[in-house]
PASEBA-1860 file (N, C-alpha, C; in nm, 3 decimals):
! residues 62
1> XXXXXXXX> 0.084/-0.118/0.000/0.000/0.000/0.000/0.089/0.124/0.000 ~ 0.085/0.231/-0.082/0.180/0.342/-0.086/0.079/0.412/0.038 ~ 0.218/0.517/0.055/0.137/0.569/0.177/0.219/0.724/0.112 ~ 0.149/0.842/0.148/0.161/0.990/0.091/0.251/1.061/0.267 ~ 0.429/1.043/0.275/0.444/1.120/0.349/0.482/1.267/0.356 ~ 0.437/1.341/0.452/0.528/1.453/0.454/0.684/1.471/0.450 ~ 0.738/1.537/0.384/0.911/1.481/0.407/0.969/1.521/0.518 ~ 0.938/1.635/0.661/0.983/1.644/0.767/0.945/1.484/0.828
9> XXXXXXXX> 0.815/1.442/0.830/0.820/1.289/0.885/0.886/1.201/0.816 ~ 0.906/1.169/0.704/0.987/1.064/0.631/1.164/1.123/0.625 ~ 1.174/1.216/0.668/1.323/1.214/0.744/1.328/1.156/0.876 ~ 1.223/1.200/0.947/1.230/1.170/1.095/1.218/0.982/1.052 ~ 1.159/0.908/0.996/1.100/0.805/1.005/1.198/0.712/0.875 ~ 1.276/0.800/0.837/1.360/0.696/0.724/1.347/0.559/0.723 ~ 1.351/0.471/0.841/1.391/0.339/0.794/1.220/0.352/0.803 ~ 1.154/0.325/0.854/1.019/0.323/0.801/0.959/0.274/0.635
17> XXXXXXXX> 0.989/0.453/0.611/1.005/0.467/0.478/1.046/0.359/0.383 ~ 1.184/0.355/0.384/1.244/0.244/0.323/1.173/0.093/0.327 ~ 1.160/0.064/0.483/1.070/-0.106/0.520/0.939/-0.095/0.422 ~ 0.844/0.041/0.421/0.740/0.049/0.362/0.753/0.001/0.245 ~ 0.830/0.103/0.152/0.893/0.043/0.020/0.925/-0.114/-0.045 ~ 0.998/-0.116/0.052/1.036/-0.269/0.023/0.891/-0.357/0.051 ~ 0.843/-0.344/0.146/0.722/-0.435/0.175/0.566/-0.447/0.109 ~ 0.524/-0.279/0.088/0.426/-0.265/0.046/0.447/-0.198/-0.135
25> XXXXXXXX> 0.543/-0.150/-0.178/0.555/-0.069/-0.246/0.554/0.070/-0.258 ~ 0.597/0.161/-0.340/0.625/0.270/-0.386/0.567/0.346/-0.215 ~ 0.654/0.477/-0.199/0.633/0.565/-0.077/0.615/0.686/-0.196 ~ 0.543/0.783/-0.116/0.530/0.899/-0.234/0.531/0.987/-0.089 ~ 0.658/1.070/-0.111/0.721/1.196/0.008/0.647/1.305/-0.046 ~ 0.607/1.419/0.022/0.560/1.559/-0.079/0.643/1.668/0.009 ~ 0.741/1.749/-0.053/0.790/1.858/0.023/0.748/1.983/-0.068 ~ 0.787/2.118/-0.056/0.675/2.244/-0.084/0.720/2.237/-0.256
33> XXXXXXXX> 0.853/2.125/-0.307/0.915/2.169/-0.431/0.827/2.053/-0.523 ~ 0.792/1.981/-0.488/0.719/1.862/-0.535/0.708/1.724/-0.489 ~ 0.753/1.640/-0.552/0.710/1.489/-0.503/0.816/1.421/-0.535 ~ 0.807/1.278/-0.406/0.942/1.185/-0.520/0.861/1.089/-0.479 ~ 0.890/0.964/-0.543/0.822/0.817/-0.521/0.996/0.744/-0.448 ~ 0.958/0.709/-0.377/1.066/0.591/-0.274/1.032/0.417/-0.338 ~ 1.129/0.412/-0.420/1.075/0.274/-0.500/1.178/0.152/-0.453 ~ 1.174/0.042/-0.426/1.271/-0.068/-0.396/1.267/-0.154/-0.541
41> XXXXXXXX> 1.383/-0.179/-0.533/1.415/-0.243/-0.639/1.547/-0.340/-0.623 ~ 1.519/-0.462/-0.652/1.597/-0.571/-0.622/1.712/-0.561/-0.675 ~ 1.836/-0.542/-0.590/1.944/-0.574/-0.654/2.022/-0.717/-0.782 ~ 2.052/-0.667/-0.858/2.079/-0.835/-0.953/2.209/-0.863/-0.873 ~ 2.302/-0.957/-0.899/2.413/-1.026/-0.818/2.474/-1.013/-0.984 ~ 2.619/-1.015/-0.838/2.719/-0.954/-0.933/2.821/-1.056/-1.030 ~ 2.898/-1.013/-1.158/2.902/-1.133/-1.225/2.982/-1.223/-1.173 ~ 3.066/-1.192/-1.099/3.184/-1.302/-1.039/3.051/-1.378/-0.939
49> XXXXXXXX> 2.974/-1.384/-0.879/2.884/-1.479/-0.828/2.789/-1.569/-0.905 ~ 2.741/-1.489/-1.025/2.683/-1.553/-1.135/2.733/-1.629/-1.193 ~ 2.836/-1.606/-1.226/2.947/-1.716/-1.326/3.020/-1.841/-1.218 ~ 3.014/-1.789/-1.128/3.094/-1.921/-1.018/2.963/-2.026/-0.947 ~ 2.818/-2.030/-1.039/2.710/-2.101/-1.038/2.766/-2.210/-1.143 ~ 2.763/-2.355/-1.072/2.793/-2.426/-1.172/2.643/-2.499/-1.301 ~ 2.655/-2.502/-1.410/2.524/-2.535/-1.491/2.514/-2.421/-1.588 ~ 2.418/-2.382/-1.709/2.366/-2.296/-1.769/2.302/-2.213/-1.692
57> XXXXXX> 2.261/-2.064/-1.754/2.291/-1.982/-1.686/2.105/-2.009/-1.722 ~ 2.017/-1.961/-1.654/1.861/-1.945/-1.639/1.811/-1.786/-1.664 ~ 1.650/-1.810/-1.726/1.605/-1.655/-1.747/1.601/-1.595/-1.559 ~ 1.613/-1.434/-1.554/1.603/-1.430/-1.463/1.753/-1.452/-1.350 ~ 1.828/-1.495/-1.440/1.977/-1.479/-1.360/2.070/-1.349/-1.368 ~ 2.033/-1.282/-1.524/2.047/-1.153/-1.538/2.006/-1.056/-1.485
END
């Protein structure tokens, strides 16, 4: 569930913020200049871990 914070509270409340993101999706901050969306997005793994997988490589490994 996005939730619409003020950005004095979503400083005060950062990890919040962030847990929200990750858990529910997109945070939408509003300060007097405009808006940002707080989006999580899964890191991919890096190629020296990818390549030291033994087998063909699968969709979704990229």
């Amino acid at each position: 569930m996005t939730k619409i914070w003020q950005r004095d509270e979503a400083e005060a409340r950062i990890r919040e913020v962030l847990d929200a993101a990750k858990a529910h999706g997109s945070q939408t901050v509003i300060d007097r200049d405009g808006t940002y969306a707080i989006v999580f997005t899964h890191r991919k793994q890096g190629l020296e871990k990818l390549f030291s997988k033994p087998g063909p490589l699968r969709e979704g490994d990229l």
